[in-house]
N, C-alpha and C positions, 0 to 999 in steps of 0.2 A: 392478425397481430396489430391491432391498434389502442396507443395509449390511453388508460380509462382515468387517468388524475389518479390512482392510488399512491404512484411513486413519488410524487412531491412531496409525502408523509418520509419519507428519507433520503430525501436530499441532502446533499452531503458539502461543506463552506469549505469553499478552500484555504489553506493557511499558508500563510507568507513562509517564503525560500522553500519550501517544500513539493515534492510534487505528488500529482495526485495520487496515479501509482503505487508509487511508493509507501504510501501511507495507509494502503488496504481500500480506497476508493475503484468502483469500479464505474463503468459507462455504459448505458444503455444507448444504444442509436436510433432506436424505434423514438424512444420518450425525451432522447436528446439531451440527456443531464447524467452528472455524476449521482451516484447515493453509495451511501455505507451499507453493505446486505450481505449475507455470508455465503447465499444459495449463488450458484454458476446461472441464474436465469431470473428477471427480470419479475417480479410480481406484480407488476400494472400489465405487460403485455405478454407475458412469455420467453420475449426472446433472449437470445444467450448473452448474458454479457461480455465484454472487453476489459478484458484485466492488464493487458500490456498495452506502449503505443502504438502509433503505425506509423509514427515519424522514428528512422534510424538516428538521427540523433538523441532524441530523448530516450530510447530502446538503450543505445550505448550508459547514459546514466544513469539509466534505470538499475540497468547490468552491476555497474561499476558499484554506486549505492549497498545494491543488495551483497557483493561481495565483501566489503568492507562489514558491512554490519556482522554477515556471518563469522567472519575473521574479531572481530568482538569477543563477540558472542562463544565463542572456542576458542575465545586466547585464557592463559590462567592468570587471575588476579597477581599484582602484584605482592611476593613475599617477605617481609624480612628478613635478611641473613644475617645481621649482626643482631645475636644474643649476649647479653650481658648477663654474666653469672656474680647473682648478688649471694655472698656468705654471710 
């Protein structure tokens, strides 16, 4: 398992207030960078990637984050209740 340069072809920029995480970026430790990939395993060396942190504070955010969104995500748009009946 060592890094052969293909993974620098998705590397992945991080973007302000946001965390990595969070945003679907995963980490390779072999190759030592984030990249965007959908596969659980690394394409330059194999190994498995890290989809969570290993700092319990950012793990907490992470948590918090993704709960909120899913509370989003399954709340019901807002409806109008006042009908106006035009004759």
């Amino acid at each position: 398992m060592v890094c052969k340069g293909i993974c620098i072809r998705h590397k992945a920029q991080k973007l302000p207030g946001l965390g990595r995480y969070a945003i679907g970026q995963r980490r390779c430790q072999i190759c030592e960078i984030f990249m965007v990939w959908n596969s659980s395993f690394c394409p330059c060396c194999g190994y498995k990637l890290r989809t969570k942190p290993r700092n319990m504070n950012y793990e907490v955010k992470l948590r918090i984050r993704n709960k909120t969104n899913n509370a989003m995500k399954n709340s019901v748009p807002f409806q109008n209740q006042f009908v106006l009946d035009v004759v």
